[in-house]
KOLGU-4560 file (N, C-alpha, C; in nm, 3 decimals, padded with zeros to 5 digits):
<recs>
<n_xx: 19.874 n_yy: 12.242 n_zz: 12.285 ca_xx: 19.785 ca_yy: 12.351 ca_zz: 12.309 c_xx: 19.660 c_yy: 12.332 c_zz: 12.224 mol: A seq: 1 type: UNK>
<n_xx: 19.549 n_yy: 12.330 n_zz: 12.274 ca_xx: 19.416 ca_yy: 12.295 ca_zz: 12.233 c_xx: 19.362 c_yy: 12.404 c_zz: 12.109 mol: A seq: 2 type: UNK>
<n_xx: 19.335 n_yy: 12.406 n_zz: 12.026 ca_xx: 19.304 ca_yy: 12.458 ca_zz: 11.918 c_xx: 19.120 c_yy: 12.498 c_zz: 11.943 mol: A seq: 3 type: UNK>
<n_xx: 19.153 n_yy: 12.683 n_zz: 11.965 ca_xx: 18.970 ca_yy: 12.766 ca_zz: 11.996 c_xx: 18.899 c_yy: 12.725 c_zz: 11.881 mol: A seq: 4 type: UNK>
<n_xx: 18.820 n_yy: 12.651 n_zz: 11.855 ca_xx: 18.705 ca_yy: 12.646 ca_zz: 11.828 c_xx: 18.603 c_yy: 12.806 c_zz: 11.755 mol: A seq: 5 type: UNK>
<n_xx: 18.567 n_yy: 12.814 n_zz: 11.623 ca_xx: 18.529 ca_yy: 12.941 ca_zz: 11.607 c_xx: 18.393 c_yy: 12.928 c_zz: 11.628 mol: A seq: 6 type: UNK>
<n_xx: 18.318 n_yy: 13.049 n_zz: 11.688 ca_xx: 18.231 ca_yy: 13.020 ca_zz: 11.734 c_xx: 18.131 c_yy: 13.067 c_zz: 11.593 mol: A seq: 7 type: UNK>
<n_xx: 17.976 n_yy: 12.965 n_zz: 11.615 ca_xx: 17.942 ca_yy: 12.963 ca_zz: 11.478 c_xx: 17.849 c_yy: 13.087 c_zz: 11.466 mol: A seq: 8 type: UNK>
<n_xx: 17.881 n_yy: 13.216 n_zz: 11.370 ca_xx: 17.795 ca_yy: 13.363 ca_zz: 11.368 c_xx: 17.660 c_yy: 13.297 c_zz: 11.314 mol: A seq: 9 type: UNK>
<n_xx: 17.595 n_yy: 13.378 n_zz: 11.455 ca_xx: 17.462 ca_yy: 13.389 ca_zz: 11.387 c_xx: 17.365 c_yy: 13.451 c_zz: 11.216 mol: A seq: 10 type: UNK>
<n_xx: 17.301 n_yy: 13.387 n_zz: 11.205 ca_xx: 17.245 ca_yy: 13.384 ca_zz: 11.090 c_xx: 17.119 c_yy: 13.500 c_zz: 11.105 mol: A seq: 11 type: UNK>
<n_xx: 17.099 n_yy: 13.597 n_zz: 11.050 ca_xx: 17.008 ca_yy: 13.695 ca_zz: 11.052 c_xx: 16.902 c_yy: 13.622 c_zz: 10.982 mol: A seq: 12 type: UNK>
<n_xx: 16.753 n_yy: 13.631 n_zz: 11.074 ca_xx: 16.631 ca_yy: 13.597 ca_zz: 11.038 c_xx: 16.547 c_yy: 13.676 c_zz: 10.961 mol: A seq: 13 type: UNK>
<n_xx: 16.548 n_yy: 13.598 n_zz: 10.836 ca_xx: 16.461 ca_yy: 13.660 ca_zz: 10.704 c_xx: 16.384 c_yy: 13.592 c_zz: 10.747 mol: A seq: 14 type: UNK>
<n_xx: 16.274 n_yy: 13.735 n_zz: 10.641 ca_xx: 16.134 ca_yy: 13.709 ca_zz: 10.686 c_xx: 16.096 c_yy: 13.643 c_zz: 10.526 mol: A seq: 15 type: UNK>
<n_xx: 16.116 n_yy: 13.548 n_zz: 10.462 ca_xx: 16.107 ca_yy: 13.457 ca_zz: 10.357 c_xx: 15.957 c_yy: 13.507 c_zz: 10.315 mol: A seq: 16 type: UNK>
<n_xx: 15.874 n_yy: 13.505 n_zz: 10.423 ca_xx: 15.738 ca_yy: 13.525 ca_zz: 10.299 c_xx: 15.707 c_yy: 13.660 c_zz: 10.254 mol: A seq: 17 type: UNK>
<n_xx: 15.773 n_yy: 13.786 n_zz: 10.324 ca_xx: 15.736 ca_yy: 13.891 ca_zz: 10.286 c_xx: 15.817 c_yy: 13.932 c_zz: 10.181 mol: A seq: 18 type: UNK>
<n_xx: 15.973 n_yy: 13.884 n_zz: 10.168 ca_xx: 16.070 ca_yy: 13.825 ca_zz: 10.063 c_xx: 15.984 c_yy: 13.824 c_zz: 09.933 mol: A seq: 19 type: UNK>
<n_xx: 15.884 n_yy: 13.691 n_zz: 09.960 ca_xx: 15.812 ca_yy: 13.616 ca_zz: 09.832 c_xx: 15.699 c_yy: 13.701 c_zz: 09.742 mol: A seq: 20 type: UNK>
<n_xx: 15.662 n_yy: 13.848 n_zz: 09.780 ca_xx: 15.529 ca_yy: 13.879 ca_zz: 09.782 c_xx: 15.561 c_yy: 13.907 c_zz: 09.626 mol: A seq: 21 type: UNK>
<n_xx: 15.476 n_yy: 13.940 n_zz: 09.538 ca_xx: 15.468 ca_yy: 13.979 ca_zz: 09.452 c_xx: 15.398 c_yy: 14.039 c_zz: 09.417 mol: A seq: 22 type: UNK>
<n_xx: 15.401 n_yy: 14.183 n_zz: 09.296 ca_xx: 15.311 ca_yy: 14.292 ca_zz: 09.279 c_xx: 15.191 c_yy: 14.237 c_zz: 09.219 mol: A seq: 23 type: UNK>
<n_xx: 15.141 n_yy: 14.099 n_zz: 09.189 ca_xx: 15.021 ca_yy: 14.025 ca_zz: 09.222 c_xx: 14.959 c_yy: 14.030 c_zz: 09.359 mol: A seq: 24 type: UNK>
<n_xx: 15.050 n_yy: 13.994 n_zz: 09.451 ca_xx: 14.989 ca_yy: 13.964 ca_zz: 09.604 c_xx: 14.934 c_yy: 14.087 c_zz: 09.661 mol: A seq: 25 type: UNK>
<n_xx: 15.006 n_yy: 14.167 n_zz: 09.620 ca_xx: 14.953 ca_yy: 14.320 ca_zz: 09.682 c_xx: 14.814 c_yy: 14.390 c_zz: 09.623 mol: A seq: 26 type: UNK>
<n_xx: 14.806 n_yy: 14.316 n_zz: 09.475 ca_xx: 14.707 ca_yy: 14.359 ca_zz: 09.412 c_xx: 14.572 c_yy: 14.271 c_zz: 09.483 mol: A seq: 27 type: UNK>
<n_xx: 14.600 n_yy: 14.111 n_zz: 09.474 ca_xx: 14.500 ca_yy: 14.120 ca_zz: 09.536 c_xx: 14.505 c_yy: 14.112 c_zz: 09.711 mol: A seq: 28 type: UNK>
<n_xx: 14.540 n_yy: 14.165 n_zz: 09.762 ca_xx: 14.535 ca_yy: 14.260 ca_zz: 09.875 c_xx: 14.450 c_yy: 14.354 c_zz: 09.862 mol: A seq: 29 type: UNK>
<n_xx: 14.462 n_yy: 14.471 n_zz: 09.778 ca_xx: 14.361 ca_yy: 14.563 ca_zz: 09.782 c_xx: 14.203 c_yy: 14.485 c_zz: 09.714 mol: A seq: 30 type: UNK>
<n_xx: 14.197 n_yy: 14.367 n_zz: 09.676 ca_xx: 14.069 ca_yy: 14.280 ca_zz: 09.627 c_xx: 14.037 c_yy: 14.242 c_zz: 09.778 mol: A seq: 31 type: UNK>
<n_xx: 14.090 n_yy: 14.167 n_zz: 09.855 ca_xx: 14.039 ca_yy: 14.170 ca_zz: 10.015 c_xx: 13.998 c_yy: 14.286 c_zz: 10.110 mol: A seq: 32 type: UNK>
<n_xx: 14.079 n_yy: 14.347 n_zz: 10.069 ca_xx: 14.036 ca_yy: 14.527 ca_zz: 10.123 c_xx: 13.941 c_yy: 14.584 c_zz: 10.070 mol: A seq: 33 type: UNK>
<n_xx: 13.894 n_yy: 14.584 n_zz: 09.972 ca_xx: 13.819 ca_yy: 14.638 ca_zz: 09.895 c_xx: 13.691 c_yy: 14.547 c_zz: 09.952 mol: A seq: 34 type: UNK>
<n_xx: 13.690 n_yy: 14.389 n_zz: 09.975 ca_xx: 13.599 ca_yy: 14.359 ca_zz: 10.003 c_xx: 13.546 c_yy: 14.369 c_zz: 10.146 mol: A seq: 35 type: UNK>
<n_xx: 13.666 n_yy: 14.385 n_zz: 10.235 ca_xx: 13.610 ca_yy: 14.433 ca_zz: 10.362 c_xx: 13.599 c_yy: 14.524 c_zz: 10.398 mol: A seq: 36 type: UNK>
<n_xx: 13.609 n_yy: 14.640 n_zz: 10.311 ca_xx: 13.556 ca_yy: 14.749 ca_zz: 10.336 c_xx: 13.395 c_yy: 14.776 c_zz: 10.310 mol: A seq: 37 type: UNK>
<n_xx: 13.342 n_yy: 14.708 n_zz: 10.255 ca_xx: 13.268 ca_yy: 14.705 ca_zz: 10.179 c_xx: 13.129 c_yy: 14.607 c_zz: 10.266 mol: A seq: 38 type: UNK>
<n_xx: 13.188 n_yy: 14.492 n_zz: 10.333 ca_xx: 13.131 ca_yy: 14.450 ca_zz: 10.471 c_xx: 13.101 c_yy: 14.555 c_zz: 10.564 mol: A seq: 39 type: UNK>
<n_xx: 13.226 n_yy: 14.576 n_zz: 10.624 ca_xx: 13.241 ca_yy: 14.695 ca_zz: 10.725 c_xx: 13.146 c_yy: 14.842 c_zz: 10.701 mol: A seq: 40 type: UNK>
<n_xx: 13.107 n_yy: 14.830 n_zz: 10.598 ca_xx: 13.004 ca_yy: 14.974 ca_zz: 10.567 c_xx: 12.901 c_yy: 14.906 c_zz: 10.563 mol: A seq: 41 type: UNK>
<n_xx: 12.833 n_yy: 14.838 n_zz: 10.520 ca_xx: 12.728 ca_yy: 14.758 ca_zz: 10.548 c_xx: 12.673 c_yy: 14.765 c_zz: 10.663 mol: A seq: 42 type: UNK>
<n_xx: 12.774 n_yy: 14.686 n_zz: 10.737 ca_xx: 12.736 ca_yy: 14.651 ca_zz: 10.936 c_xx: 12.691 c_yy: 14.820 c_zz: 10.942 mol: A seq: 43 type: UNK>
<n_xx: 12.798 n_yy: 14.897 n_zz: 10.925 ca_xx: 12.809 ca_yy: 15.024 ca_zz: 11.017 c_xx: 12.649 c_yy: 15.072 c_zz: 10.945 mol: A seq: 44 type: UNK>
<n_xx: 12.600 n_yy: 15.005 n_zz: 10.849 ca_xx: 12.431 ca_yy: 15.071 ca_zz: 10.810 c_xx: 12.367 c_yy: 15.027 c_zz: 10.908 mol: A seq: 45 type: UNK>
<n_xx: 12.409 n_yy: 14.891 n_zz: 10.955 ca_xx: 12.277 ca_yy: 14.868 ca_zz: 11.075 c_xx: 12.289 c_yy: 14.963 c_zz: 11.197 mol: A seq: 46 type: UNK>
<n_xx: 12.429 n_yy: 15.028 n_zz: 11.241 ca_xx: 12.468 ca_yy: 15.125 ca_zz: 11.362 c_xx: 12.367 c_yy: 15.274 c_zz: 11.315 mol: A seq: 47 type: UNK>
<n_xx: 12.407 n_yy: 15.333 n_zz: 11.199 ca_xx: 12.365 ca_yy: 15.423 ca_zz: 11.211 c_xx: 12.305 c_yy: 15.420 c_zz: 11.090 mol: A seq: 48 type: UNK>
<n_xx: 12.142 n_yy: 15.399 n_zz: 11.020 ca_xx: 12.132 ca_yy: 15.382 ca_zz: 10.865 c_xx: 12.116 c_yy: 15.481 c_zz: 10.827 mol: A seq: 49 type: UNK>
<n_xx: 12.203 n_yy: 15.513 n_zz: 10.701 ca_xx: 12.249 ca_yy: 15.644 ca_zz: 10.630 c_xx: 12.246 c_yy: 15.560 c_zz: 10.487 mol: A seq: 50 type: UNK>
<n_xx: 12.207 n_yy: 15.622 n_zz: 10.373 ca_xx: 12.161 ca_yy: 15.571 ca_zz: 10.248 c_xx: 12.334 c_yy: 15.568 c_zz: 10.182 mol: A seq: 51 type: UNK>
<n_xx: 12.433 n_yy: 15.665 n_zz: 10.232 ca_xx: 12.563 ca_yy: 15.683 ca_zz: 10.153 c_xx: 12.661 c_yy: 15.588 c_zz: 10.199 mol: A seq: 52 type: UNK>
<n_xx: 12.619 n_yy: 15.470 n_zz: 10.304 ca_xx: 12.671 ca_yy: 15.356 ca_zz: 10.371 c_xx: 12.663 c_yy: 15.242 c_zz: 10.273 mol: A seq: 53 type: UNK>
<n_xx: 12.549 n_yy: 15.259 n_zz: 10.256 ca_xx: 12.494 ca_yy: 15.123 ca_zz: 10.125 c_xx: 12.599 c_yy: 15.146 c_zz: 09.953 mol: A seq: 54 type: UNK>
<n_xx: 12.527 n_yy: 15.286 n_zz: 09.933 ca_xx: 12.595 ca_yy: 15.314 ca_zz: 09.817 c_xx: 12.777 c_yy: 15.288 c_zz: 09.834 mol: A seq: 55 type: UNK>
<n_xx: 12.821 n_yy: 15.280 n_zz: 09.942 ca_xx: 12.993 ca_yy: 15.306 ca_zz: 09.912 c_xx: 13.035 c_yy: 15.119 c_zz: 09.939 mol: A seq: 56 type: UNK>
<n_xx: 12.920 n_yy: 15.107 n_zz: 09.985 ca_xx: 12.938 ca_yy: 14.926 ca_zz: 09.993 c_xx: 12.911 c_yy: 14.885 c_zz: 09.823 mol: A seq: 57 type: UNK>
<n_xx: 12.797 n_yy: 14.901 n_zz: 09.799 ca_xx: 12.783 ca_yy: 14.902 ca_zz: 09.639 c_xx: 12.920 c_yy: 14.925 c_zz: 09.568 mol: A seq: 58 type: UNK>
<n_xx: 12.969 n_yy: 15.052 n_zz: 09.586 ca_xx: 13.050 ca_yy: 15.081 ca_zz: 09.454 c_xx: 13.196 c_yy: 14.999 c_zz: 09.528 mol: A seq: 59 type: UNK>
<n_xx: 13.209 n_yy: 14.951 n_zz: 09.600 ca_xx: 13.339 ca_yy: 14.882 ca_zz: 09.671 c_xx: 13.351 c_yy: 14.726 c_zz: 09.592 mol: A seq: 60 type: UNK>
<n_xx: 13.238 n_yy: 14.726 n_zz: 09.559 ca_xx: 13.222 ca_yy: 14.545 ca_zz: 09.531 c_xx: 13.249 c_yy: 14.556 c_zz: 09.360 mol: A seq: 61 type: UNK>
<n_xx: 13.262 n_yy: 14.642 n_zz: 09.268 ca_xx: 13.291 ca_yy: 14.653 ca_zz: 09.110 c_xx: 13.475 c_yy: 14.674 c_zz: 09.134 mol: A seq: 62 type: UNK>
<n_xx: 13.486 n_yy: 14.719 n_zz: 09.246 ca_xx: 13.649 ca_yy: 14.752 ca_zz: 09.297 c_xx: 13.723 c_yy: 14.647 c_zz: 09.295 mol: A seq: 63 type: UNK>
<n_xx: 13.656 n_yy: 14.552 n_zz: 09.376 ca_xx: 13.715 ca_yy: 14.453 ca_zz: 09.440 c_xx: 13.744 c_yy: 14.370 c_zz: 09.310 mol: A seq: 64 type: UNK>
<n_xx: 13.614 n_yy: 14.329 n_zz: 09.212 ca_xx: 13.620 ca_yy: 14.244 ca_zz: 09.088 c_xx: 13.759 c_yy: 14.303 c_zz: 09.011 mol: A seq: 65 type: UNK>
<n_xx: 13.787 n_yy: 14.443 n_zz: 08.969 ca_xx: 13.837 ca_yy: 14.494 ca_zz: 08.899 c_xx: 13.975 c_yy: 14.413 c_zz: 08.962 mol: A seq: 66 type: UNK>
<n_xx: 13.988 n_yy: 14.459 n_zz: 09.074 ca_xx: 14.141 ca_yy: 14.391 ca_zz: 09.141 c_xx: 14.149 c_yy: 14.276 c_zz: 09.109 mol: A seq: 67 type: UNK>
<n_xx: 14.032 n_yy: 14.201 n_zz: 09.130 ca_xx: 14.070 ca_yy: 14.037 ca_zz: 09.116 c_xx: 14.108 c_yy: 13.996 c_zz: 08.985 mol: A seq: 68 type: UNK>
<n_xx: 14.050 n_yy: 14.053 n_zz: 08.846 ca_xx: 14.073 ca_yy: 14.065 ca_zz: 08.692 c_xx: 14.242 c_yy: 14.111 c_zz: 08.772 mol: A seq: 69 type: UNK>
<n_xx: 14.298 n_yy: 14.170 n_zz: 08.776 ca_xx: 14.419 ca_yy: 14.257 ca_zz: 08.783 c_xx: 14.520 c_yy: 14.143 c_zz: 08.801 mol: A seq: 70 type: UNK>
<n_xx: 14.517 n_yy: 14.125 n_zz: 08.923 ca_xx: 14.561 ca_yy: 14.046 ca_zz: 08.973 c_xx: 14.613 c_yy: 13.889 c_zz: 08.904 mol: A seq: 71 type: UNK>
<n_xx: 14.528 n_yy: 13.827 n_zz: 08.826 ca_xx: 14.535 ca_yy: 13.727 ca_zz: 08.768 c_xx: 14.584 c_yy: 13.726 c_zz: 08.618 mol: A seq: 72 type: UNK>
<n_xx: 14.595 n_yy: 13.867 n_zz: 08.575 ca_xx: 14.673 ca_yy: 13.888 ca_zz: 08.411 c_xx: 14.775 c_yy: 13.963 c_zz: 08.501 mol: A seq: 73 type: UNK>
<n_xx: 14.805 n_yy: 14.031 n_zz: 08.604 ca_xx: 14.918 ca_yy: 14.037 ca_zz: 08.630 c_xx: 15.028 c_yy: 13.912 c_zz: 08.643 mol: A seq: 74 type: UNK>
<n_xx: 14.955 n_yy: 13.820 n_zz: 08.704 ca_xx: 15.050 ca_yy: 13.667 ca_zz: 08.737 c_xx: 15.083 c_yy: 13.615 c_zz: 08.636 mol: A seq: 75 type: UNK>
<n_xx: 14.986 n_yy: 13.606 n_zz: 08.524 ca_xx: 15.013 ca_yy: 13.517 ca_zz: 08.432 c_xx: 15.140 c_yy: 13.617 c_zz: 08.336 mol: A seq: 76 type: UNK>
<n_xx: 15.117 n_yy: 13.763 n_zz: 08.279 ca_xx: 15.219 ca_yy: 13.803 ca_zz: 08.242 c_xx: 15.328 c_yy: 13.817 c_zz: 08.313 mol: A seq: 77 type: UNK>
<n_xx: 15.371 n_yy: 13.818 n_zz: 08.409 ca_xx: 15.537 ca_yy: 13.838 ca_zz: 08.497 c_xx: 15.571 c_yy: 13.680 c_zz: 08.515 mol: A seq: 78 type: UNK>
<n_xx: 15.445 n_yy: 13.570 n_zz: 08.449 ca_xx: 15.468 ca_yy: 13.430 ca_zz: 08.477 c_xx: 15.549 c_yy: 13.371 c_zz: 08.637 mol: A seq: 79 type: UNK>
<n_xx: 15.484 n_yy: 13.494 n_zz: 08.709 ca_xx: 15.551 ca_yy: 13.471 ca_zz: 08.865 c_xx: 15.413 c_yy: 13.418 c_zz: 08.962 mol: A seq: 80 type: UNK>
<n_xx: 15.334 n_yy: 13.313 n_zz: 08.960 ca_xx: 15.249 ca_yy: 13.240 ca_zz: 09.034 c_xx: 15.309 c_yy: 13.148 c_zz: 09.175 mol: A seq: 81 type: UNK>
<n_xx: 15.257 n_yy: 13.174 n_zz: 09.235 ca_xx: 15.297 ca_yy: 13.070 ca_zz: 09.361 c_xx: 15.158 c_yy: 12.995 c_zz: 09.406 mol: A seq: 82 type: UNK>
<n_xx: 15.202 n_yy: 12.953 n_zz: 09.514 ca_xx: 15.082 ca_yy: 12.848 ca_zz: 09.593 c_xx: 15.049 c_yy: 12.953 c_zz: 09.697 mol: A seq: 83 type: UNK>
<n_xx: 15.122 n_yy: 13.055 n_zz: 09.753 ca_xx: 15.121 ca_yy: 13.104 ca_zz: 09.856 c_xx: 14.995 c_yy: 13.252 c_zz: 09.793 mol: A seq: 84 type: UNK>
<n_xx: 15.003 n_yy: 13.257 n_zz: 09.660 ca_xx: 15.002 ca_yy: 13.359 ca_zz: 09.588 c_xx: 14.795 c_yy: 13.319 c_zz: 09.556 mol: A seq: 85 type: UNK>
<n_xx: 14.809 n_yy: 13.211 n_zz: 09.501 ca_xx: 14.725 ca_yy: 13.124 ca_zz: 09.502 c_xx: 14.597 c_yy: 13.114 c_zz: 09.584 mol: A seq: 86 type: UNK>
<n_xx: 14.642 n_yy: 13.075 n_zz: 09.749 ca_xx: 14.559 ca_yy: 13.091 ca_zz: 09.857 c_xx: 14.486 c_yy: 13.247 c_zz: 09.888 mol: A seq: 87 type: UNK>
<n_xx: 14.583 n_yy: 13.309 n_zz: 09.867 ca_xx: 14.565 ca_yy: 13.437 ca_zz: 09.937 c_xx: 14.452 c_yy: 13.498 c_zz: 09.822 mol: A seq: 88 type: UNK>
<n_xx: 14.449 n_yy: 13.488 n_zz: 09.679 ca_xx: 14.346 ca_yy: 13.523 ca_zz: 09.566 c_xx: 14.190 c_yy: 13.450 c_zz: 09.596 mol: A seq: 89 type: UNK>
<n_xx: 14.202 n_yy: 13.305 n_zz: 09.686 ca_xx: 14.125 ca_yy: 13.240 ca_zz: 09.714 c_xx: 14.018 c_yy: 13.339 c_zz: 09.874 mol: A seq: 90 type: UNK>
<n_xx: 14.140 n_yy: 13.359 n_zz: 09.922 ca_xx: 14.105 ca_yy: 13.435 ca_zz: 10.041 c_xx: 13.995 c_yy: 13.576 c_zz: 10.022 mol: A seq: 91 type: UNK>
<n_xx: 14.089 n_yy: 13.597 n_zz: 09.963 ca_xx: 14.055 ca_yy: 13.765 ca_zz: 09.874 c_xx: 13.941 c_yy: 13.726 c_zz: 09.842 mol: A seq: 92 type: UNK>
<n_xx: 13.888 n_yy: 13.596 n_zz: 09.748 ca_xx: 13.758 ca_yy: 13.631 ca_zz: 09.692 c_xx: 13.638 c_yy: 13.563 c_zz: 09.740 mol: A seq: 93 type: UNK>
<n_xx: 13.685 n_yy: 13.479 n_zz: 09.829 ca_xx: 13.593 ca_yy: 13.462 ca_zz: 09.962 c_xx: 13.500 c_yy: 13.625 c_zz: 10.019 mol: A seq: 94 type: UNK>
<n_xx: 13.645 n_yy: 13.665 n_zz: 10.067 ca_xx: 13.629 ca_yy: 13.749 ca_zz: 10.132 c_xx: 13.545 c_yy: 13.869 c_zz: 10.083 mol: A seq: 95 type: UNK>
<n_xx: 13.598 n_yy: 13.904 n_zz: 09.969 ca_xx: 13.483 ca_yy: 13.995 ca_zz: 09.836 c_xx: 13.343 c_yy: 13.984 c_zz: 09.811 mol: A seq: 96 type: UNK>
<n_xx: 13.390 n_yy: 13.830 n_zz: 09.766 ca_xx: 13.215 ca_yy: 13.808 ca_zz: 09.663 c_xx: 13.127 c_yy: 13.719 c_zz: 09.787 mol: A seq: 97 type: UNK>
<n_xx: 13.238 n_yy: 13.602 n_zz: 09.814 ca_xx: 13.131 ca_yy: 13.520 ca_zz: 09.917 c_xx: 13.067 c_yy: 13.509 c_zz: 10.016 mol: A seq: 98 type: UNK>
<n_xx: 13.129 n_yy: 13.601 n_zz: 10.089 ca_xx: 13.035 ca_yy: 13.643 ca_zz: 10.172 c_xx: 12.948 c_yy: 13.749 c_zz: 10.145 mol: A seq: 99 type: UNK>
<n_xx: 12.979 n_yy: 13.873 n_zz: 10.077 ca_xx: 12.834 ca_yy: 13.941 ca_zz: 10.068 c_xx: 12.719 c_yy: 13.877 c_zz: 09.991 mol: A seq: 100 type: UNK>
<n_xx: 12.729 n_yy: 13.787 n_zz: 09.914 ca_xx: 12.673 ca_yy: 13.690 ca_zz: 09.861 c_xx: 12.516 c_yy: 13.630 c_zz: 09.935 mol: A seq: 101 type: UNK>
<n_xx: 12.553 n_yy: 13.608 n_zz: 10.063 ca_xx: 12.480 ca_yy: 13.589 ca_zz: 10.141 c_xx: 12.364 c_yy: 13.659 c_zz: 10.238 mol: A seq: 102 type: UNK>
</recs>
């Protein structure tokens, strides 16, 4: 008599990078947010120009720096840095400084 075979249980799909995030990544998260918000009020000056469009773009961009400082003595004290962690600070400050830059 042939011996059933167990059939092999599926493996539940982790989501590994959201797993990885760290209360660095989120910080600078709000440094990318901060900087596209800060775009996004800008543009919306050329839609409708209102002087309190400029000013909230202004005060968005001392925000964004503050996060990015945050962010980087956060990593180094929890000594929890990644590559993934890395890019995304790169992203962030693209996204912040380098382009309004222009």
């Amino acid at each position: 008599m042939p011996v059933a075979k167990a059939k092999p249980s599926k493996r539940p799909i982790h989501f590994s990078m959201l797993r990885s995030y760290q209360t660095a990544d989120l910080i600078t998260l709000a440094n990318g947010a901060a900087g596209m918000a800060a775009i996004l009020s800008m543009m919306s000056y050329l839609q409708s120009p209102e002087n309190w469009r400029v000013y909230l773009a202004l005060s968005l961009i001392p925000i964004a720096f503050i996060f990015d400082i945050l962010d980087g003595k956060l990593a180094r004290r929890q000594h929890k840095n990644s590559v993934f962690g890395q890019e995304l600070d790169s992203l962030a400050d693209i996204v912040s400084f380098g382009v309004l830059r222009n």
